[in-house]
PDB file of N, CA, C and O in Angstrom:
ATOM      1  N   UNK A   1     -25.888  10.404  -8.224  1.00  0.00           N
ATOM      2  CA  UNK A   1     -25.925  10.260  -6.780  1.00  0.00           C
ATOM      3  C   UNK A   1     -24.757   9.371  -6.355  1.00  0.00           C
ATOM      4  O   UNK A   1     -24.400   8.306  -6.859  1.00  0.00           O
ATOM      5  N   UNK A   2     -24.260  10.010  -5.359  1.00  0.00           N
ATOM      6  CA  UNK A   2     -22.500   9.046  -4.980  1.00  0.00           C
ATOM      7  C   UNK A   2     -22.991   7.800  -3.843  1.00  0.00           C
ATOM      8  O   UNK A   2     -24.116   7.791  -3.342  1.00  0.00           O
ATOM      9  N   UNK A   3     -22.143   6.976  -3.604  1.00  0.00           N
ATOM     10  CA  UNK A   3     -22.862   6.002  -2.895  1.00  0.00           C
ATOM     11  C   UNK A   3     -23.308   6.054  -1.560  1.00  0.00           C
ATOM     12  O   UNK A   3     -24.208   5.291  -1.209  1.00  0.00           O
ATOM     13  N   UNK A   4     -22.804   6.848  -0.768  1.00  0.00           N
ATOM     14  CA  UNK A   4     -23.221   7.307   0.168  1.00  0.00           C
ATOM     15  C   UNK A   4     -24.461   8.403   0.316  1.00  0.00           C
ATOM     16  O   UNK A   4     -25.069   8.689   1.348  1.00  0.00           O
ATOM     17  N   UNK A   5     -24.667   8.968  -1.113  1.00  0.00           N
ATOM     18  CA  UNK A   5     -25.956   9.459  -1.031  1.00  0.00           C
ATOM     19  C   UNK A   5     -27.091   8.083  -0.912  1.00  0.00           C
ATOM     20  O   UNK A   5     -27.984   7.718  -0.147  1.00  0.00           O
ATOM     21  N   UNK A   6     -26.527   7.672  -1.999  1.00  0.00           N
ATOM     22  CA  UNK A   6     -27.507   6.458  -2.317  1.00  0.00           C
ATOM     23  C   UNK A   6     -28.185   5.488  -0.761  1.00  0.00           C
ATOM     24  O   UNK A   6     -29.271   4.993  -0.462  1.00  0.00           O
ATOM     25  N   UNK A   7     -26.967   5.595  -0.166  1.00  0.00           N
ATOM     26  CA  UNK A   7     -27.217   4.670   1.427  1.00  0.00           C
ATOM     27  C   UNK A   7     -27.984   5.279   2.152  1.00  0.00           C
ATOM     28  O   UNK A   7     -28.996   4.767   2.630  1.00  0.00           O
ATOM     29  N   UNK A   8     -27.623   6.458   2.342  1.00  0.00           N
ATOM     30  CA  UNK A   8     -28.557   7.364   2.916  1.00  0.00           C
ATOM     31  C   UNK A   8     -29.685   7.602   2.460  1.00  0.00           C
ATOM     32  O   UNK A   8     -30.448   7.576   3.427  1.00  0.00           O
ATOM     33  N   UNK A   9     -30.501   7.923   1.122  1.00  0.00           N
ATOM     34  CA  UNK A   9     -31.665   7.795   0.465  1.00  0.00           C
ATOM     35  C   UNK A   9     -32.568   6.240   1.554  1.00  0.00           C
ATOM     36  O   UNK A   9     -33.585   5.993   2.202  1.00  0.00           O
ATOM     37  N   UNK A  10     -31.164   5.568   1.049  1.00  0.00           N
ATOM     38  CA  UNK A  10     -32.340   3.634   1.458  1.00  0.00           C
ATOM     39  C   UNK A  10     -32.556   3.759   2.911  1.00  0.00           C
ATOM     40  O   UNK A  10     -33.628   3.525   3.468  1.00  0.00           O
ATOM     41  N   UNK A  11     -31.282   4.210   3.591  1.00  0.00           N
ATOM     42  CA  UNK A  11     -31.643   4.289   5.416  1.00  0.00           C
ATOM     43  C   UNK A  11     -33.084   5.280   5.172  1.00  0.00           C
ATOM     44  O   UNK A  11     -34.166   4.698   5.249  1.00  0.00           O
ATOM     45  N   UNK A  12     -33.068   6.652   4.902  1.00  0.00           N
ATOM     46  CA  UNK A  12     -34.838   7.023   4.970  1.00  0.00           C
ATOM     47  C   UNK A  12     -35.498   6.582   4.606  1.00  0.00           C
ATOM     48  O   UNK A  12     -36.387   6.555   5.457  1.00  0.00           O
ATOM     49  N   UNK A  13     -35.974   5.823   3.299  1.00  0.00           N
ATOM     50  CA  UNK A  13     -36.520   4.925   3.200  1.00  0.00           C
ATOM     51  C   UNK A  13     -37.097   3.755   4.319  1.00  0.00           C
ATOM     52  O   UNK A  13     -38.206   3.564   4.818  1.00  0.00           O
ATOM     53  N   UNK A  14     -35.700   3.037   4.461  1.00  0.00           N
ATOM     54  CA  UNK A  14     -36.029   2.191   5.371  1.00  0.00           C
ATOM     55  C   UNK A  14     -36.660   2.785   6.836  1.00  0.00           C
ATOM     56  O   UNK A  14     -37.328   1.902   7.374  1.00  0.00           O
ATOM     57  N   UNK A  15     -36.628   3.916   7.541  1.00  0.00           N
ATOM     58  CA  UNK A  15     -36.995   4.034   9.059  1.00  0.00           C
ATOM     59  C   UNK A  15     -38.327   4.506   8.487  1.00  0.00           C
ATOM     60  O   UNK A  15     -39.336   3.861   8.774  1.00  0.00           O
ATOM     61  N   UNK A  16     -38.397   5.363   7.859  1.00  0.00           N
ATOM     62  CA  UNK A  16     -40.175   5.803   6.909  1.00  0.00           C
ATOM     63  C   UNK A  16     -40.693   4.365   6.941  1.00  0.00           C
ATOM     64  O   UNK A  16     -41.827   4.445   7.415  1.00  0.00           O
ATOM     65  N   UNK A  17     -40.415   3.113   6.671  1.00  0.00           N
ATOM     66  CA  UNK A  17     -41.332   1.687   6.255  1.00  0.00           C
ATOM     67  C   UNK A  17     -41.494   1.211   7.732  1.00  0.00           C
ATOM     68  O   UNK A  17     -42.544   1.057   8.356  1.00  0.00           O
ATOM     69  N   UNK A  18     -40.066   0.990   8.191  1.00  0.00           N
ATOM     70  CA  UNK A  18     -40.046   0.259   9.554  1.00  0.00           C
ATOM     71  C   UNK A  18     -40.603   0.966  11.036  1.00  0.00           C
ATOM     72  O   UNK A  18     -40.711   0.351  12.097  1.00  0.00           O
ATOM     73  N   UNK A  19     -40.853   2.105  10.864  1.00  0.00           N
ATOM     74  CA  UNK A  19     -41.486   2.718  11.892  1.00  0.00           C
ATOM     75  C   UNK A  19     -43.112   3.429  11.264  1.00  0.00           C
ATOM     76  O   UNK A  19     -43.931   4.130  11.859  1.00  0.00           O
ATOM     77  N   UNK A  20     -43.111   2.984  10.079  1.00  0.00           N
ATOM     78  CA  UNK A  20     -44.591   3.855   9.833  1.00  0.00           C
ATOM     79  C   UNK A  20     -44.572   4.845   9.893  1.00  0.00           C
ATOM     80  O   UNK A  20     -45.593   5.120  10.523  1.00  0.00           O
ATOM     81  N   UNK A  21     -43.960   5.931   9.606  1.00  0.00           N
ATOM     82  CA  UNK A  21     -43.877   6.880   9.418  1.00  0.00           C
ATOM     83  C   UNK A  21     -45.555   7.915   8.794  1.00  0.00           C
ATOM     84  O   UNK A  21     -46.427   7.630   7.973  1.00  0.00           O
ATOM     85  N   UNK A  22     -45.519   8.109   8.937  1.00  0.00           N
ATOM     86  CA  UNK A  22     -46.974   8.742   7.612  1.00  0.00           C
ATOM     87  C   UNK A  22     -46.727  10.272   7.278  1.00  0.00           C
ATOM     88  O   UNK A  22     -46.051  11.047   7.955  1.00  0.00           O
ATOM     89  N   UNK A  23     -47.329  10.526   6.234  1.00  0.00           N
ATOM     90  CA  UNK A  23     -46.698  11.658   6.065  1.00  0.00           C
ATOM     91  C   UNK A  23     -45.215  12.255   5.587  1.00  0.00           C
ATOM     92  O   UNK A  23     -44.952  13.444   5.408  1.00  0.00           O
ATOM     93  N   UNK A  24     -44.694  11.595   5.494  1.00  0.00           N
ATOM     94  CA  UNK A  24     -42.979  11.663   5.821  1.00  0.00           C
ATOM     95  C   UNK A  24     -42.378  10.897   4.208  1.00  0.00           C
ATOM     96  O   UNK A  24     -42.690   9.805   3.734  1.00  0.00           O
ATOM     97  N   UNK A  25     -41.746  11.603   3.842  1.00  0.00           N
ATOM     98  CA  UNK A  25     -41.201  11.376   2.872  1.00  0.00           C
ATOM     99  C   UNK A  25     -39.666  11.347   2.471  1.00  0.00           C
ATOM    100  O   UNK A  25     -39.165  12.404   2.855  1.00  0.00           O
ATOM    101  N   UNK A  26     -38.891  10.677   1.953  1.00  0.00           N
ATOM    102  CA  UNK A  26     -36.975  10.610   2.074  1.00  0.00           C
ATOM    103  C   UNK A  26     -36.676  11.983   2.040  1.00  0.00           C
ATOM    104  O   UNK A  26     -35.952  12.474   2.907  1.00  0.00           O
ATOM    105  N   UNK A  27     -37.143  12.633   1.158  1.00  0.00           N
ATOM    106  CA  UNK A  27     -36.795  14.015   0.751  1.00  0.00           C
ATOM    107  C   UNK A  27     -37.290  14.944   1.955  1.00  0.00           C
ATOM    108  O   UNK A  27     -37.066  16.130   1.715  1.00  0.00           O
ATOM    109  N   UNK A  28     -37.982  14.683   3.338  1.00  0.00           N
ATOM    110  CA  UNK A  28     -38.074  15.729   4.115  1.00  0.00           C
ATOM    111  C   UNK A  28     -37.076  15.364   5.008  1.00  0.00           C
ATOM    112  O   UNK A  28     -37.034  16.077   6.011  1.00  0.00           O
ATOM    113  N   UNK A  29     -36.148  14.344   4.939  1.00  0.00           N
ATOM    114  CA  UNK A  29     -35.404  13.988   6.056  1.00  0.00           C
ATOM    115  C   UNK A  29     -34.153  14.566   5.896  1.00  0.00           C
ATOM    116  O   UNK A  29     -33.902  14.826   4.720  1.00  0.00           O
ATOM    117  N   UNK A  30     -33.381  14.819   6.606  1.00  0.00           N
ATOM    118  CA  UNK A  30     -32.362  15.964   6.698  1.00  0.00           C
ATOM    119  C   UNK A  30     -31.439  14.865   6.802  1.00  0.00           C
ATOM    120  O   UNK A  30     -31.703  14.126   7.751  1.00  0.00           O
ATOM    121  N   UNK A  31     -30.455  14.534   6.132  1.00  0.00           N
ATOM    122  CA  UNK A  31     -28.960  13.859   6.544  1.00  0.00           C
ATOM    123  C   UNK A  31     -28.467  14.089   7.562  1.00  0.00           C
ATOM    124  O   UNK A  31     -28.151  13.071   8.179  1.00  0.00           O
ATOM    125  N   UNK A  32     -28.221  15.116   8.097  1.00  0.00           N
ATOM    126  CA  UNK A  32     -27.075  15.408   9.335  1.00  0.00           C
ATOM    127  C   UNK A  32     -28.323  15.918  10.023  1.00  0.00           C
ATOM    128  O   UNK A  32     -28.038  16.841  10.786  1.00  0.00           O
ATOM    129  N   UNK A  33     -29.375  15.677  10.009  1.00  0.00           N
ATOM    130  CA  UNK A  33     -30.619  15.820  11.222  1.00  0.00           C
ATOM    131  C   UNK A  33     -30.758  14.822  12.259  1.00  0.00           C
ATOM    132  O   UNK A  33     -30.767  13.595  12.160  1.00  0.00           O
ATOM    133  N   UNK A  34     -30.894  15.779  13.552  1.00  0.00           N
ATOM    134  CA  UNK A  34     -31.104  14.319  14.356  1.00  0.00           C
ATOM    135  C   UNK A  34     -32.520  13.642  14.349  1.00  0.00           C
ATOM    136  O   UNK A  34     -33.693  14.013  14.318  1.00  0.00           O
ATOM    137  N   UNK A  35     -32.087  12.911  14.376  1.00  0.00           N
ATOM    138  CA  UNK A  35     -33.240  11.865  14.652  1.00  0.00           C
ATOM    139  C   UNK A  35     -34.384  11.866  15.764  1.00  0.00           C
ATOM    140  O   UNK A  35     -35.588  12.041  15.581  1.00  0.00           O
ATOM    141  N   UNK A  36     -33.466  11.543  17.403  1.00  0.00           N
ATOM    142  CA  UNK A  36     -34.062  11.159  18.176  1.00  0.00           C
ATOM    143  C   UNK A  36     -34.033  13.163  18.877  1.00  0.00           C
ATOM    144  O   UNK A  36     -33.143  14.013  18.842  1.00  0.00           O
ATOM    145  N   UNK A  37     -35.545  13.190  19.460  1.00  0.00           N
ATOM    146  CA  UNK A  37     -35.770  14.098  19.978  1.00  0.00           C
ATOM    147  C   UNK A  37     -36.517  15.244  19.047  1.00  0.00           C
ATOM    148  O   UNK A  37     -37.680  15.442  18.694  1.00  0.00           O
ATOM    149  N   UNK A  38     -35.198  15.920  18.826  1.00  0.00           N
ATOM    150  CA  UNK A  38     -35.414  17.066  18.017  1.00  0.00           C
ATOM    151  C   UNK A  38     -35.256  15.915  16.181  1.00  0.00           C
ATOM    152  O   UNK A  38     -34.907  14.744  16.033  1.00  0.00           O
ATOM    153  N   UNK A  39     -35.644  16.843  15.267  1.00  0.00           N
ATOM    154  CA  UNK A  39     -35.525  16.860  14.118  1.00  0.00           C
ATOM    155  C   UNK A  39     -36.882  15.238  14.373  1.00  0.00           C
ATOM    156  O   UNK A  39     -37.733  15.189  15.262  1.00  0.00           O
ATOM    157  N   UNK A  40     -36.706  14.463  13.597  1.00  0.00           N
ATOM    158  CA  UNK A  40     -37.703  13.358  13.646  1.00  0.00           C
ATOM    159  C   UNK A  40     -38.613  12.983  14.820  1.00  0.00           C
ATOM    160  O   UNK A  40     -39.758  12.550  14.695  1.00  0.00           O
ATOM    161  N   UNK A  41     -37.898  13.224  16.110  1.00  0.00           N
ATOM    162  CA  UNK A  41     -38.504  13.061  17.660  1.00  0.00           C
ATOM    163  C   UNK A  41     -39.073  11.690  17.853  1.00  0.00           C
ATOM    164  O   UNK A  41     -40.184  11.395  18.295  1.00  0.00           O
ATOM    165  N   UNK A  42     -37.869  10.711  17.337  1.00  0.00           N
ATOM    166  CA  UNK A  42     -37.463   9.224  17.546  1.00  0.00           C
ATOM    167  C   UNK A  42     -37.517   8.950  18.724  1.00  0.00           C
ATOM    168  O   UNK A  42     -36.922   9.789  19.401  1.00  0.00           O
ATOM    169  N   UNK A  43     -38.050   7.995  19.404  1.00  0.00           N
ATOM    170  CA  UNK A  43     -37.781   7.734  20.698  1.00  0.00           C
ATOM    171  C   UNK A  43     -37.267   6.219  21.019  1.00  0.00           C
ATOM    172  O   UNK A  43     -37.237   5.458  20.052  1.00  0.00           O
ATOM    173  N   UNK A  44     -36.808   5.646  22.453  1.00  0.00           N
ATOM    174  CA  UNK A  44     -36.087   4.018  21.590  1.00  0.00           C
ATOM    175  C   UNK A  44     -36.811   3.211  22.071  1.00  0.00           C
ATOM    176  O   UNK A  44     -36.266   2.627  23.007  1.00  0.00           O
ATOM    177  N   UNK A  45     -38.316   2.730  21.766  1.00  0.00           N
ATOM    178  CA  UNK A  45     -38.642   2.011  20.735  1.00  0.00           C
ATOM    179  C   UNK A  45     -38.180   1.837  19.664  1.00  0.00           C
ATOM    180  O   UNK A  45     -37.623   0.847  19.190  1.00  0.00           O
ATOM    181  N   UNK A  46     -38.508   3.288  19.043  1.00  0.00           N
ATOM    182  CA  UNK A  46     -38.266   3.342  17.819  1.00  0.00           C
ATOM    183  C   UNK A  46     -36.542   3.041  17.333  1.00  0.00           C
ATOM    184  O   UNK A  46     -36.282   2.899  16.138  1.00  0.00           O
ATOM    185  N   UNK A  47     -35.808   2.992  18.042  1.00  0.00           N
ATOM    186  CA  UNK A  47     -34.371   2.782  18.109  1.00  0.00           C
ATOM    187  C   UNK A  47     -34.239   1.244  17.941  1.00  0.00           C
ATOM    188  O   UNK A  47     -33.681   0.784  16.944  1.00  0.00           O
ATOM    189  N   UNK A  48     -34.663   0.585  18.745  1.00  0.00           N
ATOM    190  CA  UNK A  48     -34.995  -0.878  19.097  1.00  0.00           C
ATOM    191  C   UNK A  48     -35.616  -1.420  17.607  1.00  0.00           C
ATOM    192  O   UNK A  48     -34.834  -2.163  17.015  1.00  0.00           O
ATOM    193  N   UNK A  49     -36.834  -1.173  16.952  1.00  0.00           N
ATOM    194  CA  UNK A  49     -37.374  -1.327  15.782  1.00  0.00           C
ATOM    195  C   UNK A  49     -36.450  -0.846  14.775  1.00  0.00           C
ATOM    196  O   UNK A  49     -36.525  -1.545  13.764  1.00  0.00           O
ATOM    197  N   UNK A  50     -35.525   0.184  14.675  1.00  0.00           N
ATOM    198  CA  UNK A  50     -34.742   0.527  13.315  1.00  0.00           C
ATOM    199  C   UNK A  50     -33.642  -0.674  13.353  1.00  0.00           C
ATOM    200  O   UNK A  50     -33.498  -1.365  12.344  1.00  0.00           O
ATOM    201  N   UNK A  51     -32.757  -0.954  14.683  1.00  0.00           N
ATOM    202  CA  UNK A  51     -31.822  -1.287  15.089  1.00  0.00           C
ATOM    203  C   UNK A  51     -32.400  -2.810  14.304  1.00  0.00           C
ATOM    204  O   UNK A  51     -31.713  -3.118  13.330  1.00  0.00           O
ATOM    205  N   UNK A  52     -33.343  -3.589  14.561  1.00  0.00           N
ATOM    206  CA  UNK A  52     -34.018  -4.923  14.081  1.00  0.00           C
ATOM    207  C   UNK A  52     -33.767  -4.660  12.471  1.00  0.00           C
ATOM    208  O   UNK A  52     -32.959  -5.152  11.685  1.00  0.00           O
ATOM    209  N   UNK A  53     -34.868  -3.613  12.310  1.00  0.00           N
ATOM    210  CA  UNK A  53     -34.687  -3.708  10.492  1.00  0.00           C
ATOM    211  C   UNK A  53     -33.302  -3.743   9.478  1.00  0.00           C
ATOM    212  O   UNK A  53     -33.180  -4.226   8.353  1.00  0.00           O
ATOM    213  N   UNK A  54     -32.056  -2.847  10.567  1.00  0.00           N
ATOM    214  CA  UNK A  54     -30.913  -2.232   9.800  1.00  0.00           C
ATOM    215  C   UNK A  54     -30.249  -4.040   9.801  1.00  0.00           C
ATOM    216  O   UNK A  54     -29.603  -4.507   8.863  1.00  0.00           O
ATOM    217  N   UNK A  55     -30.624  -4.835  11.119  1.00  0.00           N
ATOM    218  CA  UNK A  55     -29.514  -6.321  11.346  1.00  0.00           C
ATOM    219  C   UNK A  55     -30.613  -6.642  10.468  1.00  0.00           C
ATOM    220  O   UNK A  55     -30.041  -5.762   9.825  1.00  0.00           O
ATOM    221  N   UNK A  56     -31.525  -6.977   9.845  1.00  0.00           N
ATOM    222  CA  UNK A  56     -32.173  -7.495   8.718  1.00  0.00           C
ATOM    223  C   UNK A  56     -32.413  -7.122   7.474  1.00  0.00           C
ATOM    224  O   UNK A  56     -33.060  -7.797   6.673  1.00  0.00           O
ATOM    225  N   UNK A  57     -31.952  -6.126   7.266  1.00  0.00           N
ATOM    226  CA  UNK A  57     -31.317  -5.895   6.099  1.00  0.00           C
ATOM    227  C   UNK A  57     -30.029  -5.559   5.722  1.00  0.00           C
ATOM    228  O   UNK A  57     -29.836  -5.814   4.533  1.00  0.00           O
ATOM    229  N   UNK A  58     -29.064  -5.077   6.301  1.00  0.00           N
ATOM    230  CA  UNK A  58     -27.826  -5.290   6.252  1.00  0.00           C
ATOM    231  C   UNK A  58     -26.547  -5.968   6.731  1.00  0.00           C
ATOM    232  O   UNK A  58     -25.351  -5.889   6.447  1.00  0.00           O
ATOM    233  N   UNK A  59     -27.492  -6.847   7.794  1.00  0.00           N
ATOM    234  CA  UNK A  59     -26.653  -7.247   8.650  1.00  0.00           C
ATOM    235  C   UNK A  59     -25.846  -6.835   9.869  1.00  0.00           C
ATOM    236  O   UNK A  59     -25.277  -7.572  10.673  1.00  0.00           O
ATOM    237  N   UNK A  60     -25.894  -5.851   9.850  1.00  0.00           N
ATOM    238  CA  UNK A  60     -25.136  -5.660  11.423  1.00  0.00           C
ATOM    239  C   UNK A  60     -25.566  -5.233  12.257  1.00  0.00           C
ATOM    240  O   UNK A  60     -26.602  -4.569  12.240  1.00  0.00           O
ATOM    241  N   UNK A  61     -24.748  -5.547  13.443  1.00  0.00           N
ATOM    242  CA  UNK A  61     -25.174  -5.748  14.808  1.00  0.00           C
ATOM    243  C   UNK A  61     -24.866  -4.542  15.536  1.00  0.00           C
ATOM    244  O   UNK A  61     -23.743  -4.039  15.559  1.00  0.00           O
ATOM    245  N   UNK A  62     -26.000  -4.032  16.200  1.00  0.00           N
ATOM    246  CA  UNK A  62     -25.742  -2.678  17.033  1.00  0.00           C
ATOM    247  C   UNK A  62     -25.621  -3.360  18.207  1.00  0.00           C
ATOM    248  O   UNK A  62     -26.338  -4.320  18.490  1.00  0.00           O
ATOM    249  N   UNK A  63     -24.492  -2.792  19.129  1.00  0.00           N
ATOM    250  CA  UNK A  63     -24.229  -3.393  20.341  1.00  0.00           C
ATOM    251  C   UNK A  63     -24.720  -2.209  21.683  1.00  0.00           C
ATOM    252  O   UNK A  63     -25.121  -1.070  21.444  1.00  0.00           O
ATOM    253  N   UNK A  64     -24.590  -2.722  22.899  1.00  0.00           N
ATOM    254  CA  UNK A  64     -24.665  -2.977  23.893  1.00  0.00           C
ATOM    255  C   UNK A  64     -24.695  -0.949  24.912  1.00  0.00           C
ATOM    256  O   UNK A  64     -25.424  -0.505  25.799  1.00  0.00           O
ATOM    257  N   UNK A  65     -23.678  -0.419  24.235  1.00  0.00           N
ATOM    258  CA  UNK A  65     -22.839   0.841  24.299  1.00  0.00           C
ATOM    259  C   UNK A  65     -23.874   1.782  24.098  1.00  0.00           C
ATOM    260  O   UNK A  65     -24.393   1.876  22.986  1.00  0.00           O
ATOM    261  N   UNK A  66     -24.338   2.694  25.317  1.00  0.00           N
ATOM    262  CA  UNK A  66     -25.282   3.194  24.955  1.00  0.00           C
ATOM    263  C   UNK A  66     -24.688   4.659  24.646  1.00  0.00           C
ATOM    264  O   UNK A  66     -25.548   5.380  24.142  1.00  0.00           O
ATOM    265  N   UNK A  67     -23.073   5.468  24.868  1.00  0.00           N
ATOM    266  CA  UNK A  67     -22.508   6.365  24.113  1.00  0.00           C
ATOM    267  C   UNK A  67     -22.526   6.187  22.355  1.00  0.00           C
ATOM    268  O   UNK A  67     -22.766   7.060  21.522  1.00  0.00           O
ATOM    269  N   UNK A  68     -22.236   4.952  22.170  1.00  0.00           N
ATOM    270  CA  UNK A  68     -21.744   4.660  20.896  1.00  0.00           C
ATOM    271  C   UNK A  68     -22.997   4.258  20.227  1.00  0.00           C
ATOM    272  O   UNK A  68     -22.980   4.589  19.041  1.00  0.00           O
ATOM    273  N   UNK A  69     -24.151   3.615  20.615  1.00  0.00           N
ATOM    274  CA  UNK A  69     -25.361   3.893  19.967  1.00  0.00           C
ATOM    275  C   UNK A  69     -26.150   5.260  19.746  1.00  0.00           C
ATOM    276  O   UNK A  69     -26.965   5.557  18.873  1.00  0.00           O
ATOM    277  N   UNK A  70     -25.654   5.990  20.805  1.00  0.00           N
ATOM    278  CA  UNK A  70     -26.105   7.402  20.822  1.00  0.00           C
ATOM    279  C   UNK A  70     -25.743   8.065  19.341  1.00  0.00           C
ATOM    280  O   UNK A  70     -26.551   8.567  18.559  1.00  0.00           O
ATOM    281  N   UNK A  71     -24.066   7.908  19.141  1.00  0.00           N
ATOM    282  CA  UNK A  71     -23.475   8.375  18.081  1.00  0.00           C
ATOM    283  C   UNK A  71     -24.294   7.909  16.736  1.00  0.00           C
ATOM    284  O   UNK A  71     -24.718   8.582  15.795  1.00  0.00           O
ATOM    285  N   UNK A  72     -24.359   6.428  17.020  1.00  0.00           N
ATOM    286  CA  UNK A  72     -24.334   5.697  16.169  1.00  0.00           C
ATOM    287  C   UNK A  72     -25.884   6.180  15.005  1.00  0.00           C
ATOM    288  O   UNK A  72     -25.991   6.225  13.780  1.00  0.00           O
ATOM    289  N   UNK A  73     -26.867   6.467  16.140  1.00  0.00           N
ATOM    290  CA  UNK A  73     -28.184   6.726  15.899  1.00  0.00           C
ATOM    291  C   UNK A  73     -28.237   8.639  15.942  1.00  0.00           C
ATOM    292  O   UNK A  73     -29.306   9.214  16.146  1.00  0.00           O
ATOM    293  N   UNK A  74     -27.005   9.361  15.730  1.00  0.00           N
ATOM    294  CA  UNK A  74     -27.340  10.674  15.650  1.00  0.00           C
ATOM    295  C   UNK A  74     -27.997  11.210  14.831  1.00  0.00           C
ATOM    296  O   UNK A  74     -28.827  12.046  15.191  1.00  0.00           O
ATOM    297  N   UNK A  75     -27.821  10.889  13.465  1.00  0.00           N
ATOM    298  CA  UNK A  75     -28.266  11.084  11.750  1.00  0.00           C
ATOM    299  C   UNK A  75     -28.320  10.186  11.175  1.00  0.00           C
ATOM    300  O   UNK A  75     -27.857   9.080  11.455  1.00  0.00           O
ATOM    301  N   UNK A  76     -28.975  10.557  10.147  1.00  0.00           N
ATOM    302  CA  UNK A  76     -29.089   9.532   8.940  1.00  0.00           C
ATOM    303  C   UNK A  76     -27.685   9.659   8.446  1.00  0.00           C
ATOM    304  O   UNK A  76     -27.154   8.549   8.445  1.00  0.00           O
ATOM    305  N   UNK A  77     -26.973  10.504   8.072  1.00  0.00           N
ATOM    306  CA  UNK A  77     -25.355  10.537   7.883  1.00  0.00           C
ATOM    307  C   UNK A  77     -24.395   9.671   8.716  1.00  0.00           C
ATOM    308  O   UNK A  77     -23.458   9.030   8.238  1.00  0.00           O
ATOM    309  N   UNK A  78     -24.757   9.727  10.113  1.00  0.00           N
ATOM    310  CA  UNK A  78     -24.171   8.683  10.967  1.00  0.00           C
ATOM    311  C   UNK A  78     -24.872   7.106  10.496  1.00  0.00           C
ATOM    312  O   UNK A  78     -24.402   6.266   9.728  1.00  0.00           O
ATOM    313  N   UNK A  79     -25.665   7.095  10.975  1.00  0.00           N
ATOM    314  CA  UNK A  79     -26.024   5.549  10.475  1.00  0.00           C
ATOM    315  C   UNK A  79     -25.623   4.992   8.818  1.00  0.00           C
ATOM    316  O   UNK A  79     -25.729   3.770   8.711  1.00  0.00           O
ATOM    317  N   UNK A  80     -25.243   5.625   7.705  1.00  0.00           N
ATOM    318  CA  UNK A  80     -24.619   5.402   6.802  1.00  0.00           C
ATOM    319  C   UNK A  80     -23.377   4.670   7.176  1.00  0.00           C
ATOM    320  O   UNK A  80     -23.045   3.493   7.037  1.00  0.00           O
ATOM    321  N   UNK A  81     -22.681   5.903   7.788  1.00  0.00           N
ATOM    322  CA  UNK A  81     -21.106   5.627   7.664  1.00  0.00           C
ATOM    323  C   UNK A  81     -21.211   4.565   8.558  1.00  0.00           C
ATOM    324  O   UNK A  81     -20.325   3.727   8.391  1.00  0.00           O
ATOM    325  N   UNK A  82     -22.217   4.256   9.697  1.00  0.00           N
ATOM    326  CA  UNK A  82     -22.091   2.788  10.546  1.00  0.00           C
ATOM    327  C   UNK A  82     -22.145   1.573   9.882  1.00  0.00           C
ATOM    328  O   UNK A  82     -21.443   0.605  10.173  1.00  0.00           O
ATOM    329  N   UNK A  83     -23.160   1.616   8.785  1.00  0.00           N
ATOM    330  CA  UNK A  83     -23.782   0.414   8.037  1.00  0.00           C
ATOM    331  C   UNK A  83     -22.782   0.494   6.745  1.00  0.00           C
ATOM    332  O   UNK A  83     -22.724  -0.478   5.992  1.00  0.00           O
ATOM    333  N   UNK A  84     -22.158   1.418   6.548  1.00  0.00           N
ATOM    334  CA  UNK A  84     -21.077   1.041   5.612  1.00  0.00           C
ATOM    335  C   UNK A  84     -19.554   0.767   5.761  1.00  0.00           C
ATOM    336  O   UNK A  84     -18.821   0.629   4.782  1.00  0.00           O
ATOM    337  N   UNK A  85     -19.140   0.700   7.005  1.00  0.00           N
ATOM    338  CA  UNK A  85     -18.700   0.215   7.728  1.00  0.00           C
ATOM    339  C   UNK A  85     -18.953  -1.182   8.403  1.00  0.00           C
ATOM    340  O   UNK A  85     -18.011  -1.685   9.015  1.00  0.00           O
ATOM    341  N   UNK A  86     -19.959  -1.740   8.350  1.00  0.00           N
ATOM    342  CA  UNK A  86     -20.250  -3.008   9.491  1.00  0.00           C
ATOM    343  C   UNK A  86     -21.261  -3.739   8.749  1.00  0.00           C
ATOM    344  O   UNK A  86     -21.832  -4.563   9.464  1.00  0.00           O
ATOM    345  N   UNK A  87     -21.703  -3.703   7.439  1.00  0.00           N
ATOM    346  CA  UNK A  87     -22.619  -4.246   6.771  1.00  0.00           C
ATOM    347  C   UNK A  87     -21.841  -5.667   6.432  1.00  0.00           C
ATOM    348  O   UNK A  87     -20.616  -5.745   6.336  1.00  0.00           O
ATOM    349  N   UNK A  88     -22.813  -6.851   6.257  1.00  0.00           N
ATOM    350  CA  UNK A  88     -22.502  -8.181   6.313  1.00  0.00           C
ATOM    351  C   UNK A  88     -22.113  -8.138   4.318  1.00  0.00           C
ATOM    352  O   UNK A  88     -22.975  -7.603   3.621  1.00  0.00           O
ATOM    353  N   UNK A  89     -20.974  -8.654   3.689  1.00  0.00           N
ATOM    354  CA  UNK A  89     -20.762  -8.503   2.386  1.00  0.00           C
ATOM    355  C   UNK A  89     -21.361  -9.884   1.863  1.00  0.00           C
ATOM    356  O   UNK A  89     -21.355 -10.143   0.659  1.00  0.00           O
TER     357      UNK A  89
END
């Protein structure tokens, strides 16, 4: 598994723990699936609660930009390349 699989594995992981998920398992989550709406049908709460867990476990800070959080929160593929990009070393 390359490391960006690997990140992506822990981000499903992590929104499955931090939102309670039930039912739901890493392996039903689609990488380039969206999240909010269609594919998971995330709503932001639930944005607000991932956004907490991702600055507490990796450290970084989702800002203000609600285009660029949009992006930011499209996929689990997007939120990789964000948190591997902006993660605290």
């Amino acid at each position: 598994m390359s490391t960006s699989e690997t990140l992506e594995f822990e981000l499903k992981e992590l929104i499955i723990d931090a939102l309670a998920l039930e039912d739901v398992e890493p392996d039903h989550i689609e990488s380039s699936a969206a999240l909010f709406v269609e594919g998971l049908g995330l709503d932001s709460i639930d944005a607000l609660e991932l956004a907490m867990a991702l600055e507490e476990r990796y450290g970084v800070q989702i800002g203000d930009d609600p285009d660029t959080n949009r992006e930011i929160f499209a996929s689990v593929r997007n939120l990789a390349t964000f948190v591997d990009e902006n993660r605290a070393s």
